[in-house]
N, C-alpha and C positions, 0 to 999 in steps of 0.2 A: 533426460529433460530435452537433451537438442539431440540432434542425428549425431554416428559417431562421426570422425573426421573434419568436424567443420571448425575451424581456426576460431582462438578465441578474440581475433580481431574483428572477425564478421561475424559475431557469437553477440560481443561488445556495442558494435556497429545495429543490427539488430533490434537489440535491446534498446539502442538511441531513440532510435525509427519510430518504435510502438512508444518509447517514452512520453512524443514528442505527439502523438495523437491523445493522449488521455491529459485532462488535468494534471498538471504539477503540483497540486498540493492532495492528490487525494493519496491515500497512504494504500501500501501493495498490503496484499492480502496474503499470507501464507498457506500455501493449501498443502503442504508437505513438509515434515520436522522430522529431528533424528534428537536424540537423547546423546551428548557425548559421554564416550566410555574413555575409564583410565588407556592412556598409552594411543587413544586418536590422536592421529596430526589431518593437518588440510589434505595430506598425500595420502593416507588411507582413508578417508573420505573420498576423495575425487577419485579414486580407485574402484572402489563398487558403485558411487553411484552417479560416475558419467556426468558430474557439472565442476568445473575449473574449480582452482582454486580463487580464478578471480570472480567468478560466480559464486561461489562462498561467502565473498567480502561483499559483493555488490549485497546481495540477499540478508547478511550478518554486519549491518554497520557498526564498528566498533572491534569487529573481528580480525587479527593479522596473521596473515598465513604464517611470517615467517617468524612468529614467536610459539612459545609452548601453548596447547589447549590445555593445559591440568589447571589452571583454572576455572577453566568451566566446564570440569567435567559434573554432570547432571545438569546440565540448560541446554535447553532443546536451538537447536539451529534451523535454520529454516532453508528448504532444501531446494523447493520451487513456490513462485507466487507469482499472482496476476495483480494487473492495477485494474480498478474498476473502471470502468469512463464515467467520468460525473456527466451525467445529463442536464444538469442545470446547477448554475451558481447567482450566489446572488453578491451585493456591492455592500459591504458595511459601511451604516450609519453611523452618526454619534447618537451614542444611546445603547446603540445594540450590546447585548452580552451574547452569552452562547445558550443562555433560555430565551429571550425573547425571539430571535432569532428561530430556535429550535418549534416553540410556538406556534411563531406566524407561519411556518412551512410543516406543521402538522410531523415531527419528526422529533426523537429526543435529543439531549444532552449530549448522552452517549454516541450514537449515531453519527450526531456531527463530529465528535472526535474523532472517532475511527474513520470517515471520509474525510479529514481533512488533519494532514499529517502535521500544519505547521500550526495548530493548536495543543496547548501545553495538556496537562492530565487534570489540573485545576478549570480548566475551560476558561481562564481569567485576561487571556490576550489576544483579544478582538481589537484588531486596528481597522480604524475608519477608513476605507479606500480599498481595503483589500477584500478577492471573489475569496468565497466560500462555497464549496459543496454542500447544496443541500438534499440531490439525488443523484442514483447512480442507477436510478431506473428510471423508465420513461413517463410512469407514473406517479405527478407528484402534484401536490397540494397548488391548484392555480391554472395547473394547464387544462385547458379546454380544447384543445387540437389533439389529445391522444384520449381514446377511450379505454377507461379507468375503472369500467364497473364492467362484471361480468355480464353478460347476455346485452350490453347495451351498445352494442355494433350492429 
């Protein structure tokens, strides 16, 4: 995932950096898993595939390197992922749910869960005041500055 030799301070350090350009509530996307096998630990993991084991725990919330994996052998770990950049957020109202919402920005239910990490699985906690990801393309419902349709450039 990174180059070999590169300290997992500036690995860390890094990861800050790009953190701190994308939205903080849009959720990373995993684009590589591993099924764990009886008898993985973090150290045979990080052993074939070249990401720390603090890289493990960043990517695996909930995961401690320095306890046993037996149980969760058969749950997939996530071994690299990207954050999407939200291209547009919008300010909840009173009122708003996560359909209306979803609606007005021509996008589903779903959708806005999966960009936006600090909404529950129920889609039931919308607080007024806070941005919401409603795109993570540059193409979305409203903008008139980005052309949206094919051949109409």
């Amino acid at each position: 995932m990174f180059p070999q030799g590169l300290s997992t301070p500036l690995v860390l350090a890094f990861l800050g950096a790009l953190a701190s350009r994308v939205s903080a509530n849009v959720k990373p996307q995993c684009v590589e898993s591993y099924r764990i096998s009886p008898g993985d630990t973090c150290a045979s993991i990080t052993d074939w595939s070249g990401i720390s084991a603090a890289e493990i725990q960043i990517l695996n919330p909930g995961v401690n390197c320095s306890k046993s994996l037996a149980p969760d052998v058969g749950q997939y770990f996530c071994l690299d992922a990207y954050a999407p950049a939200c291209t547009h957020e919008v300010t909840a109202v009173t009122g708003d749910t996560c359909s209306s919402i979803a609606a007005t920005w021509q996008t589903s239910v779903s959708e806005l869960g999966s960009l936006n990490d600090q909404l529950d699985a129920a889609c039931d906690n919308i607080i007024v005041g806070q941005q919401y990801c409603v795109s993570d393309i540059d193409c979305y419902y409203g903008n008139d500055y980005y052309c949206c349709t094919p051949n109409a450039c």
